[in-house]
C-alpha positions in Angstrom: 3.9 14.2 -33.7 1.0 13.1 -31.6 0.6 15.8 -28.2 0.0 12.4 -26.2 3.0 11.0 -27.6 5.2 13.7 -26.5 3.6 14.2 -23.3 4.2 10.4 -22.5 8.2 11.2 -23.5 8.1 14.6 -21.4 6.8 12.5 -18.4 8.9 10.0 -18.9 11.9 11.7 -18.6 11.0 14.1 -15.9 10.0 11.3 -13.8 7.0 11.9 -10.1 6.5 15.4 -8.7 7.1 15.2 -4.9 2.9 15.6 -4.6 2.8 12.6 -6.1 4.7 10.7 -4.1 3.6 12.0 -1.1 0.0 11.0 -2.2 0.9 7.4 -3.0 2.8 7.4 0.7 -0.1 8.6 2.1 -2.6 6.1 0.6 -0.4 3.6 1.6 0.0 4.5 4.9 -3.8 5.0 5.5 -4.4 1.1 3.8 -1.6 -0.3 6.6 -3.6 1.1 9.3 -6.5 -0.1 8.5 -5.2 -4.1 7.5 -2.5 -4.6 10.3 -4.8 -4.0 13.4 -6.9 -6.9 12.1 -3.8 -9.0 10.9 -2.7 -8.7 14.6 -6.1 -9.4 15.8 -6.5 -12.6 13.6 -3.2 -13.6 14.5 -3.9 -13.6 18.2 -7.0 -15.8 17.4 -5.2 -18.3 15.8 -2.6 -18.7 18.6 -5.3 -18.7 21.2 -7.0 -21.6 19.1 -4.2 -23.6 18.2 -3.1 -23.3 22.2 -6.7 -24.3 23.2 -7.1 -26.9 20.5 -3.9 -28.7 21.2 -4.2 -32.2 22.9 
């Protein structure tokens, strides 16, 4: 059998190493802090707009 093939079937079954997921948490956690500041501060824009722009 192919070494890639069994490697893909080894993986499979033995599923993420705690590393890994604490990498992926971590990238994810880094790309939230650095998008919901500015989704609040858009947000805040928009009501101060809509509030200004009302008639």
């Amino acid at each position: 059998m192919n070494n890639q093939y069994i490697y893909c079937l080894t993986r499979r079954m033995r599923g993420y190493s705690l590393t890994e997921i604490m990498i992926v948490i971590a990238i994810i956690t880094v790309l939230a802090a650095l998008i919901l500041p500015n989704l609040v501060h858009l947000n805040k824009e928009g009501i101060t707009n809509l509030i200004v722009n009302h008639d």
